[in-house]
VMD Tcl script that builds the backbone (N, CA, C; Angstrom):
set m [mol new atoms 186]
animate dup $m
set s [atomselect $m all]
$s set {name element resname resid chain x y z} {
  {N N UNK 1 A 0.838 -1.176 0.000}
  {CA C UNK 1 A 0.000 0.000 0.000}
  {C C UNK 1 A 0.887 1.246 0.000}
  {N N UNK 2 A 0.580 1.941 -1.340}
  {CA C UNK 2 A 1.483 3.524 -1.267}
  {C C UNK 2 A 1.131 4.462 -0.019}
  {N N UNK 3 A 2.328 5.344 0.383}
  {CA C UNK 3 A 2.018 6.555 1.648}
  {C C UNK 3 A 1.303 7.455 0.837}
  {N N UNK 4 A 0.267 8.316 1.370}
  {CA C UNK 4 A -0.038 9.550 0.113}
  {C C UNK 4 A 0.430 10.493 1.145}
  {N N UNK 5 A 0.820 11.484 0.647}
  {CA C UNK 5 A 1.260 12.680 1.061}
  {C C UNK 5 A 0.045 13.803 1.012}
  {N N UNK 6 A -0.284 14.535 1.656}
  {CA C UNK 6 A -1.382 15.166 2.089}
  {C C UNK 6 A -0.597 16.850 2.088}
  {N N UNK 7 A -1.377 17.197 1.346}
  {CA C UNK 7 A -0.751 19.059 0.405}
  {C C UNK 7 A -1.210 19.656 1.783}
  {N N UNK 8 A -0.255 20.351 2.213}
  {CA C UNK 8 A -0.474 21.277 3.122}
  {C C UNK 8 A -0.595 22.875 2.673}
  {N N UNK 9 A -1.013 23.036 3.172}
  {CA C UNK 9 A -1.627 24.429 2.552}
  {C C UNK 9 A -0.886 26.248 3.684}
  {N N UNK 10 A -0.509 26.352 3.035}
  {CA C UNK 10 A -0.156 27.941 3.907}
  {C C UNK 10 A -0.398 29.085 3.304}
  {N N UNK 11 A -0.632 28.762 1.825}
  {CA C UNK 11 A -1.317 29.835 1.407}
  {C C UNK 11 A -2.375 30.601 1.395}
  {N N UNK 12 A -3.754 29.678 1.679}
  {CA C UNK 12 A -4.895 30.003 1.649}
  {C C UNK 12 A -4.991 30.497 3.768}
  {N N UNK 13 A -4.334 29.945 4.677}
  {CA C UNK 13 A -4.750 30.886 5.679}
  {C C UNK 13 A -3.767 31.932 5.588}
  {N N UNK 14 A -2.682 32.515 4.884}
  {CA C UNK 14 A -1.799 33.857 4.850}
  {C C UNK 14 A -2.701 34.856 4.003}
  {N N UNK 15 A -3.495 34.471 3.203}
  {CA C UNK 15 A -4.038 35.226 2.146}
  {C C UNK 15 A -5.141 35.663 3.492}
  {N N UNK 16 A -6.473 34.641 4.422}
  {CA C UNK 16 A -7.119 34.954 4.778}
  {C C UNK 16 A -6.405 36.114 6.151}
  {N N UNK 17 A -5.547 35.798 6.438}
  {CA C UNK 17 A -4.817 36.564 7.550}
  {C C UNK 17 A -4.829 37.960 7.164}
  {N N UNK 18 A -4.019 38.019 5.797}
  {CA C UNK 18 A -4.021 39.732 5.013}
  {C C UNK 18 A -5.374 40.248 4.667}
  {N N UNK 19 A -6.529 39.322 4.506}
  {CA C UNK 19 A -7.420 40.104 4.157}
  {C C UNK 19 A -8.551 40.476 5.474}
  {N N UNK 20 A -8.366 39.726 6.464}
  {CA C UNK 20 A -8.564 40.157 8.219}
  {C C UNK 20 A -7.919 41.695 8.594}
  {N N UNK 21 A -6.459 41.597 8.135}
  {CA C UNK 21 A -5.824 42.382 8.758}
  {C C UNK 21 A -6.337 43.863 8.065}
  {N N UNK 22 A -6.642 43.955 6.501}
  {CA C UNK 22 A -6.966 44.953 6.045}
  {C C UNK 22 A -8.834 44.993 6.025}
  {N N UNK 23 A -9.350 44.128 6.594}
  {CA C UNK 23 A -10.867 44.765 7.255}
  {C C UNK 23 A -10.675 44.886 8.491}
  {N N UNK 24 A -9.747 44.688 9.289}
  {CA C UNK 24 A -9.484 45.429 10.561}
  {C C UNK 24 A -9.084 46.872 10.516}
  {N N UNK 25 A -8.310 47.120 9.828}
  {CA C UNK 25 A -8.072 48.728 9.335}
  {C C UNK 25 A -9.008 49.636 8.693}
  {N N UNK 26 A -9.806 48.878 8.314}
  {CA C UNK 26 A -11.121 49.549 7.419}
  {C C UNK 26 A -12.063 49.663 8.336}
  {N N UNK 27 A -12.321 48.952 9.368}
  {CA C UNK 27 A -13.172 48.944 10.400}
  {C C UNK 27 A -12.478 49.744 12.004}
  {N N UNK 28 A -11.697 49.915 11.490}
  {CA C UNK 28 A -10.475 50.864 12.543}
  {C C UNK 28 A -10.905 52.429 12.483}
  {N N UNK 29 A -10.763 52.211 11.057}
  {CA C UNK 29 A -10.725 53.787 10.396}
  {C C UNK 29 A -12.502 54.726 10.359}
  {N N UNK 30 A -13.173 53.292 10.750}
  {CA C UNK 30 A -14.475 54.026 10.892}
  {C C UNK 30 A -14.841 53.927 12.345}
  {N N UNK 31 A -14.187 53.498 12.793}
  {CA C UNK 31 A -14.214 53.720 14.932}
  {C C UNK 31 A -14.844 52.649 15.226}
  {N N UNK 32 A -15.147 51.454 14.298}
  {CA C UNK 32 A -16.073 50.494 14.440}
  {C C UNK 32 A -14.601 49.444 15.527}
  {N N UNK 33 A -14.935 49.689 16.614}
  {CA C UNK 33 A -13.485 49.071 17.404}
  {C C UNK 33 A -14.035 47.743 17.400}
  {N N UNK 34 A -15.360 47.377 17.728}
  {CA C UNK 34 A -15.857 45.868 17.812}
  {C C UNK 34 A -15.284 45.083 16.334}
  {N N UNK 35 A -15.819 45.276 15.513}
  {CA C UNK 35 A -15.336 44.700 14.342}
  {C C UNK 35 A -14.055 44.554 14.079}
  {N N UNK 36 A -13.256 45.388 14.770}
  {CA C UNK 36 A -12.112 45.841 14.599}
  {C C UNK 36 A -11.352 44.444 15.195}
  {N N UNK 37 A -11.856 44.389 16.489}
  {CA C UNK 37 A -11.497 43.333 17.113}
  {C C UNK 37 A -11.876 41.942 17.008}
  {N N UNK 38 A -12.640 41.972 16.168}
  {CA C UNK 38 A -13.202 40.560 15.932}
  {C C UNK 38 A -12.165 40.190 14.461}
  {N N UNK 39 A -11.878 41.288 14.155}
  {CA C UNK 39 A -11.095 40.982 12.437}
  {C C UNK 39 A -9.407 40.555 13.254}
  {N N UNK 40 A -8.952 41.185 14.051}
  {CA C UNK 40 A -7.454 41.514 15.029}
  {C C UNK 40 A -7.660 39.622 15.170}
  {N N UNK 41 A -8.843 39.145 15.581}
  {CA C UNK 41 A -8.512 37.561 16.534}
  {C C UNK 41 A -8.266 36.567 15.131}
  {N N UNK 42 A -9.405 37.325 13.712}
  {CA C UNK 42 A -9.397 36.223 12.903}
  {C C UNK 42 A -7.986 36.128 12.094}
  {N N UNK 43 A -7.501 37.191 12.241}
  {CA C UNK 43 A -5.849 37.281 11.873}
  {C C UNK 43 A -5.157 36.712 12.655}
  {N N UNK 44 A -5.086 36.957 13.601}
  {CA C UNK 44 A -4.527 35.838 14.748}
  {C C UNK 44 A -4.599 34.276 14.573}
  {N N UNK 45 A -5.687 34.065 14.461}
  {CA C UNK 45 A -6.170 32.083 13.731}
  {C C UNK 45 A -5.578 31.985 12.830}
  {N N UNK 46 A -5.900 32.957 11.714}
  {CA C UNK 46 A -5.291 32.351 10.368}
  {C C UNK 46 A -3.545 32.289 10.363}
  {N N UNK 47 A -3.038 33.872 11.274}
  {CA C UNK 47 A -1.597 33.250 10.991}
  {C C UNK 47 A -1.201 32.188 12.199}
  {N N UNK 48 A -1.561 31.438 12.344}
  {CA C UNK 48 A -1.172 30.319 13.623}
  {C C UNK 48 A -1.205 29.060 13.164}
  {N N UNK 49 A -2.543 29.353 11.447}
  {CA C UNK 49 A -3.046 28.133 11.075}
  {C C UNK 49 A -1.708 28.261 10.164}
  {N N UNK 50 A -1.400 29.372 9.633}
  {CA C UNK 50 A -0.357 29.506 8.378}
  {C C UNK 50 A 1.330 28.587 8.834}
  {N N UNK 51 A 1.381 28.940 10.373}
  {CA C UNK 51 A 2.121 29.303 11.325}
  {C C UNK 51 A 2.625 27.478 11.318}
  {N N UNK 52 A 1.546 26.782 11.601}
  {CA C UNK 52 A 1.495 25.293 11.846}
  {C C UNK 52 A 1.919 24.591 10.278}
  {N N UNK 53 A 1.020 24.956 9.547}
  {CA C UNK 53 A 1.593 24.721 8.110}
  {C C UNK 53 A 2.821 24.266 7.753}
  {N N UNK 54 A 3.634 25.477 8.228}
  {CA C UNK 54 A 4.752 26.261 7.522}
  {C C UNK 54 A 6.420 25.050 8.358}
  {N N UNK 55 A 5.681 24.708 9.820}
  {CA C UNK 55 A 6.120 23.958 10.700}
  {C C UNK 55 A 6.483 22.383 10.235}
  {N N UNK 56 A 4.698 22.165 9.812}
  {CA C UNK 56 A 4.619 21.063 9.222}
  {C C UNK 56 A 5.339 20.615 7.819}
  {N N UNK 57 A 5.648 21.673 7.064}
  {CA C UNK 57 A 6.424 21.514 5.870}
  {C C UNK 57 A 7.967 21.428 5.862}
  {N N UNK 58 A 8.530 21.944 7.526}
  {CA C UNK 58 A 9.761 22.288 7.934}
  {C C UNK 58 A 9.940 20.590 8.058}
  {N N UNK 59 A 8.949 19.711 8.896}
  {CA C UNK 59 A 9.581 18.910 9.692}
  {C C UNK 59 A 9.717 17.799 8.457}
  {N N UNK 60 A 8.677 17.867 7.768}
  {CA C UNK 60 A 9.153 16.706 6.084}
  {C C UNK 60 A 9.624 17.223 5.148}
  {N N UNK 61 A 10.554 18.913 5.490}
  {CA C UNK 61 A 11.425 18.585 4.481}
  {C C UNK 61 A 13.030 18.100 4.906}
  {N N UNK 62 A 12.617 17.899 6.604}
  {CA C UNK 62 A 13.861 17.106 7.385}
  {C C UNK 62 A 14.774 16.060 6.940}
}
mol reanalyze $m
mol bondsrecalc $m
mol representation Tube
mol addrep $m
């Protein structure tokens, strides 16, 4: 039975991270601080998810 190798992805949560980070600024810039902060955490997830990825690609290219 072949291993399959399973595509890890870091692109698609870095992209969602940048586009958090710039509706956090857009929602900054209109004093909307709630939104503001709800966009600040989803940037936070996505680069952690990017973060793990990036980890995971470190340790198989060991």
């Amino acid at each position: 039975m072949e291993a399959v190798d399973t595509i890890i992805d870091y692109a698609m949560p870095t992209m969602k991270a940048e586009r958090a980070l710039k509706e956090l600024h857009e929602a900054a810039l209109r004093q909307d601080f709630d939104s503001a902060i709800v966009k600040a955490t989803e940037a936070v997830v996505e680069s952690r998810m990017a973060l793990n990825s990036l980890r995971i690609m470190q340790e198989r290219a060991a």
